[in-house]
C-alpha positions as CSV (number, residue, x, y, z in Angstrom):
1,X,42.7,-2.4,35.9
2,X,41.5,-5.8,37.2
3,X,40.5,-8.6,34.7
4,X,37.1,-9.8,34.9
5,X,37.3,-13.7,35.7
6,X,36.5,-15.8,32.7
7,X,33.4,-17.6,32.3
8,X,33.3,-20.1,29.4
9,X,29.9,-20.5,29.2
10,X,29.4,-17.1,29.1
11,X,31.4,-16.6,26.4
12,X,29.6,-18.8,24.5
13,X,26.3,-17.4,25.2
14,X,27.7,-14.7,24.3
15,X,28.8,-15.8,20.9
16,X,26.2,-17.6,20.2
17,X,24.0,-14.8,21.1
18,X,26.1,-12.6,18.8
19,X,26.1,-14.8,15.8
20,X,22.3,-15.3,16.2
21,X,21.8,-11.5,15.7
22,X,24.1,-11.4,12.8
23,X,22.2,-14.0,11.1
24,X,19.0,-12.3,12.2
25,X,20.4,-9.1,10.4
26,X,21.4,-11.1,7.1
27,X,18.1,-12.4,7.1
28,X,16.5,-10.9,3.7
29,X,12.6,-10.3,3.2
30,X,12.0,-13.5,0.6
31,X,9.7,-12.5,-2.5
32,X,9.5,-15.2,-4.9
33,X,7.6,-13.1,-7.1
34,X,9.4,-9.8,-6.3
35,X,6.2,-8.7,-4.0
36,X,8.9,-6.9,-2.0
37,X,7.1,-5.6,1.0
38,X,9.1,-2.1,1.4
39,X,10.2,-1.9,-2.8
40,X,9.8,1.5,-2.9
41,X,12.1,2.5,-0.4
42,X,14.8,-0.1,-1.9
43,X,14.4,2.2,-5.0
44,X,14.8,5.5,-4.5
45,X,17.0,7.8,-3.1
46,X,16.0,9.6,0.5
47,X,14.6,13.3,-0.1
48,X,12.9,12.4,-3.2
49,X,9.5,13.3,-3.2
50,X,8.5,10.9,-6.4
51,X,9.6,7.8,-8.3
52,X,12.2,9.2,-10.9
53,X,10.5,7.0,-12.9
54,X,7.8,9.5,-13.0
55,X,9.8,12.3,-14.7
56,X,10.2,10.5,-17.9
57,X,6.6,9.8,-18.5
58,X,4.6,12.1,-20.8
59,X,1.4,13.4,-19.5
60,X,-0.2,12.9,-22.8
61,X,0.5,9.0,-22.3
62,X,-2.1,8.9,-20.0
63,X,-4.5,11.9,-19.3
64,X,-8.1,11.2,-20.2
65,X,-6.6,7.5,-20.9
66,X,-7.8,4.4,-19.5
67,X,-4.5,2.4,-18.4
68,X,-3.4,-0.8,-16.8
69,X,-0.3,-1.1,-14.4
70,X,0.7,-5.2,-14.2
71,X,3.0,-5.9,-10.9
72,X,1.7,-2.7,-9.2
73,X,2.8,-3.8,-5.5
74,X,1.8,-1.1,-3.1
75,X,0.2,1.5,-6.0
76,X,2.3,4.4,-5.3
77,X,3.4,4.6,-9.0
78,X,-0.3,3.9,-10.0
79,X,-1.9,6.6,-7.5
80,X,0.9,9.1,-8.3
81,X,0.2,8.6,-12.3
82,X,-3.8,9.3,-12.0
83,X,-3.2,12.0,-9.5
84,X,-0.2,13.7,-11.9
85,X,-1.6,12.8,-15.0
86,X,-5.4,12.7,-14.8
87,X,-5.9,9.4,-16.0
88,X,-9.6,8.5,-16.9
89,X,-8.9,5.2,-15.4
90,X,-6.3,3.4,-14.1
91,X,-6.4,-0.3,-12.5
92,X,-3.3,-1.9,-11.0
93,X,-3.4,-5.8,-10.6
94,X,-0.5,-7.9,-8.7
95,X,-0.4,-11.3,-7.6
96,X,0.1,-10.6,-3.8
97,X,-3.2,-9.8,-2.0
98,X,-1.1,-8.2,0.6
99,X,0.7,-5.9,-1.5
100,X,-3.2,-5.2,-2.8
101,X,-4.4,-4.3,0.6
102,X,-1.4,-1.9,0.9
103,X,-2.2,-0.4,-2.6
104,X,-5.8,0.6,-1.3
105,X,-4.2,1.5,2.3
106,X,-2.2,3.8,0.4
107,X,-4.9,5.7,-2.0
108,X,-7.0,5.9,1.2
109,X,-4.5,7.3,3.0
110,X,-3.3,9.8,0.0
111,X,-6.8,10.7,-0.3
112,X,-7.3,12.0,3.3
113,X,-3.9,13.5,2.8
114,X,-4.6,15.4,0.1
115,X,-8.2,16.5,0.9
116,X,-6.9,17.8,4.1
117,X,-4.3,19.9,2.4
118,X,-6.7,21.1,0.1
119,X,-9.2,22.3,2.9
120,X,-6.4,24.0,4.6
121,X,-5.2,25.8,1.7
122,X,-8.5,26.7,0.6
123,X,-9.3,28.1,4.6
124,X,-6.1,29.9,4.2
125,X,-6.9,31.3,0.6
126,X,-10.4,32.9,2.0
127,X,-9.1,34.6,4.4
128,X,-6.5,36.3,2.0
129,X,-9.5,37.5,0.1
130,X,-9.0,35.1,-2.6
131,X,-11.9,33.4,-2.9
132,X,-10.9,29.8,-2.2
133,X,-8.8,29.7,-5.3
134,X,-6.1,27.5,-5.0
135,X,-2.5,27.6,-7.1
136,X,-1.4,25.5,-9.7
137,X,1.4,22.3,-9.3
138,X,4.3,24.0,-8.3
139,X,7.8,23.8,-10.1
140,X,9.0,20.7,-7.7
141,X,6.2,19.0,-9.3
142,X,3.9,18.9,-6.3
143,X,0.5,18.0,-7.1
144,X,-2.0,20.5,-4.7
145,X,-5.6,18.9,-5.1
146,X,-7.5,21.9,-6.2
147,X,-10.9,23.0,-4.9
148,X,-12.5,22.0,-8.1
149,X,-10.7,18.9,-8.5
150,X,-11.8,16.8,-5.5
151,X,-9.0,14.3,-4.0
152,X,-12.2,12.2,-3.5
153,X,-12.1,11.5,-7.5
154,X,-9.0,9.4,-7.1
155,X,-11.1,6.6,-5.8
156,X,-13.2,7.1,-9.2
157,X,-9.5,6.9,-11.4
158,X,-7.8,4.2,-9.0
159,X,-8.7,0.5,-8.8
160,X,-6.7,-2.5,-8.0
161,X,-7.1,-6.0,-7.9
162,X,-5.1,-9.3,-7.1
163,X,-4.5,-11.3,-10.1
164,X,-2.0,-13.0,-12.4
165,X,-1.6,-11.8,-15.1
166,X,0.2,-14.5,-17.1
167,X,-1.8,-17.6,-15.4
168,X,-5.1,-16.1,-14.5
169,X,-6.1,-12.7,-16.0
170,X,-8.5,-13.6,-18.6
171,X,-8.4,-10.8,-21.4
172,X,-12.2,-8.9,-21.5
173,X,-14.2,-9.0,-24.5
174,X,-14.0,-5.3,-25.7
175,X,-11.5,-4.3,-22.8
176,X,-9.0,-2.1,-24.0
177,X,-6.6,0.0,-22.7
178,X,-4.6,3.3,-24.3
179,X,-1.2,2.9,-22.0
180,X,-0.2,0.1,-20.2
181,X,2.8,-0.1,-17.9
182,X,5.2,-3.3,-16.9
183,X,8.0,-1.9,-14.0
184,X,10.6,-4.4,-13.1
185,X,8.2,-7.1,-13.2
186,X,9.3,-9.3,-15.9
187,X,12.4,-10.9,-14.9
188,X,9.8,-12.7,-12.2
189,X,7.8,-13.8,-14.5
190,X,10.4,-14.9,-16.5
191,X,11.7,-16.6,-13.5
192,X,8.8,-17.7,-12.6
193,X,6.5,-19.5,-15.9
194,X,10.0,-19.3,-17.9
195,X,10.1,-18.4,-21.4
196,X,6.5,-19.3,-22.3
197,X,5.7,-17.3,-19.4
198,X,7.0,-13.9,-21.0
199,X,6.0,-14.4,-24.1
200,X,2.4,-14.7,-22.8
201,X,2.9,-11.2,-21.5
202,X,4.2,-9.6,-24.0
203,X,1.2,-11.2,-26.5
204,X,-1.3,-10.5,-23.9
205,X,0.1,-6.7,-23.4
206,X,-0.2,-6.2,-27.2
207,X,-4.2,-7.7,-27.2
208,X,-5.0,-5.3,-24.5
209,X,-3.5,-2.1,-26.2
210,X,-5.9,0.3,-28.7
211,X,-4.0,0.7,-32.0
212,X,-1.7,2.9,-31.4
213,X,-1.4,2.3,-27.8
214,X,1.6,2.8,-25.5
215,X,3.6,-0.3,-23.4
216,X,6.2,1.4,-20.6
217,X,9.1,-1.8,-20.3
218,X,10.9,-1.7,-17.6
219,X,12.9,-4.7,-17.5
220,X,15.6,-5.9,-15.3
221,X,19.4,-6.7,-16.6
222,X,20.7,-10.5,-16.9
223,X,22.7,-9.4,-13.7
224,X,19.5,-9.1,-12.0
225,X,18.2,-12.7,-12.9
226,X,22.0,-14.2,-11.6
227,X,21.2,-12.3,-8.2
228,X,17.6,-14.2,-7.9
229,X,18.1,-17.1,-9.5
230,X,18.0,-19.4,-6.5
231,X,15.0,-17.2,-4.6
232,X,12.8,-20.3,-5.1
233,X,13.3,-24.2,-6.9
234,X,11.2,-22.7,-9.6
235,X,13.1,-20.2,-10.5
236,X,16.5,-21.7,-10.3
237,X,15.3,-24.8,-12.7
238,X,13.4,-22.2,-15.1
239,X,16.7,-19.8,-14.9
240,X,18.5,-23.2,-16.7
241,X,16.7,-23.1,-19.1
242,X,15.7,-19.7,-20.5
243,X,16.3,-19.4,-24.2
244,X,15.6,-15.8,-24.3
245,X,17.5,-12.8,-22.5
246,X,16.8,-9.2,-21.9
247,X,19.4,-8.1,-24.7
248,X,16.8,-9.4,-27.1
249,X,13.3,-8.3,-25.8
250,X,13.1,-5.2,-28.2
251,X,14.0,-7.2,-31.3
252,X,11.2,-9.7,-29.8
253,X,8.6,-7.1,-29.7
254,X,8.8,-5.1,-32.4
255,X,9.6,-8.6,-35.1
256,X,7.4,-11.1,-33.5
257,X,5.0,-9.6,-31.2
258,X,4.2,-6.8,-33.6
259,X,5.0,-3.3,-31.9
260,X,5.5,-0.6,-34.3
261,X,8.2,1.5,-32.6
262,X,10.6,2.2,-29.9
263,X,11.7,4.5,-27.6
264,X,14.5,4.4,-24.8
265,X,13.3,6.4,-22.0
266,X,16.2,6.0,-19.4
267,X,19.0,9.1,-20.5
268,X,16.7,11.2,-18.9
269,X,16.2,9.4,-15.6
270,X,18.1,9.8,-12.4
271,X,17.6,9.4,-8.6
272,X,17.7,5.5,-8.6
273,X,19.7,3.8,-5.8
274,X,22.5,2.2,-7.0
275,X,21.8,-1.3,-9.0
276,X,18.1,0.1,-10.4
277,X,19.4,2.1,-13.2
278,X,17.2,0.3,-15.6
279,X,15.8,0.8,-19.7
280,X,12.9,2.0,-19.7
281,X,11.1,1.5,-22.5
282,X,8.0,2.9,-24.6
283,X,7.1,1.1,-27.3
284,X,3.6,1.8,-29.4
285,X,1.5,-0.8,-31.2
């Protein structure tokens, strides 16, 4: 075998080239405030069909209920709790506009999905003789739109809006809500408006609640905050000087912002990639 005749240059072209693609792949999406475009698929585990999140929520938490969902990114969890659960209401507010746009994307999208599913099945079910009647949620927990139960409702349950909720989400006079939900969002607002910052949430989350409301916590380890601590100059100087860790957010909200009770949701949950096995938490005023 002959040996090609070296070519310096080329060679570092070549390398160059080579470690410009290697930085290119290393190159991580930057979310200062964890507005991750594609979080969903960071989370969960291919051939899924839902968040396992979902499986250790109680429908009674939020059928009929009016709800909240803070940091709601691109609304799947939000769509796929009204759609599951029959919430009355449900709005879900995040400070990205563009993770908003992708939350209404999605219901549209869902929504057209759903009501062509529906018209198929009920096409198929009349000309079995069956009178358009369509079956209940099967036992993989897929949620058929029945004929009765429009798909087009979902844009009567499902809002969203762009807001902050710490800096800029003034609370409504008589606004209430019977569930509200908080999913790996509050190490970036930690990160982000620091102690005060949480604190602020966690008062503003008890406000909001009917007596005898529900909160769903799901917040992220110390761990977590070491791995994002330098995502922006913010963060890194508000990481120095946090006073108050995750190890002491349940004794925080049930002694000084007033919760009643507590319940760890999290034995039951599985299907998270690795390094999202998170508490969650319910906890009623």
């Amino acid at each position: 075998m002959e040996d090609k005749e070296e070519n310096p240059q080329n060679d570092t072209v070549q390398a160059n080239g080579q470690q410009s693609s290697k930085k290119r792949k290393k190159q991580k999406e930057v979310a200062i405030f964890g507005n991750y475009r594609n979080y969903y698929s960071y989370r969960i585990d291919q051939g899924l069909e839902e968040d396992p999140r979902i499986k250790v929520m109680k429908k009674e938490w939020f059928e009929g209920k009016n709800c909240l969902d803070i940091g709601c990114n691109s609304g799947l969890i939000t769509i796929t709790i009204a759609k599951k659960f029959g919430c009355e209401k449900i709005l879900g507010i995040d400070i990205d506009s563009a993770r908003i746009e992708d939350a209404c994307w999605n219901l549209r999208r869902i929504v057209k999905s759903s009501e062509s599913k529906k018209n198929q099945k009920v096409d198929n079910s009349k000309d079995l003789g069956t009178n358009g009647i369509t079956d209940p949620p099967d036992k993989t927990g897929r949620v058929e739109i029945s004929a009765d139960s429009p798909a087009s409702h979902l844009f009567d349950q499902v809002s969203f809006q762009k807001d902050n909720f710490v800096l800029g989400w003034t609370i409504p006079g008589d606004k209430v809500y019977d569930t509200i939900l908080c999913l790996s969002v509050s190490k970036w607002i930690h990160l982000n408006w620091g102690d005060e910052g949480l604190i602020t949430l966690f008062s503003k989350v008890w406000r909001l609640l009917k007596p005898g409301g529900i909160f769903i916590l799901e917040p992220q380890p110390w761990k977590s905050y070491v791995s994002n601590r330098q995502v922006s100059e913010v963060a890194s100087t508000n990481y120095k000087n946090l006073k108050i860790f995750p190890n002491q957010f349940q004794e925080i909200l049930l002694d000084k912002i007033g919760f009643r009770k507590i319940e760890n949701l999290s034995s039951s949950l599985s299907g998270s990639k690795t390094g999202f096995n998170r508490p969650i938490l319910a906890l009623w005023k």
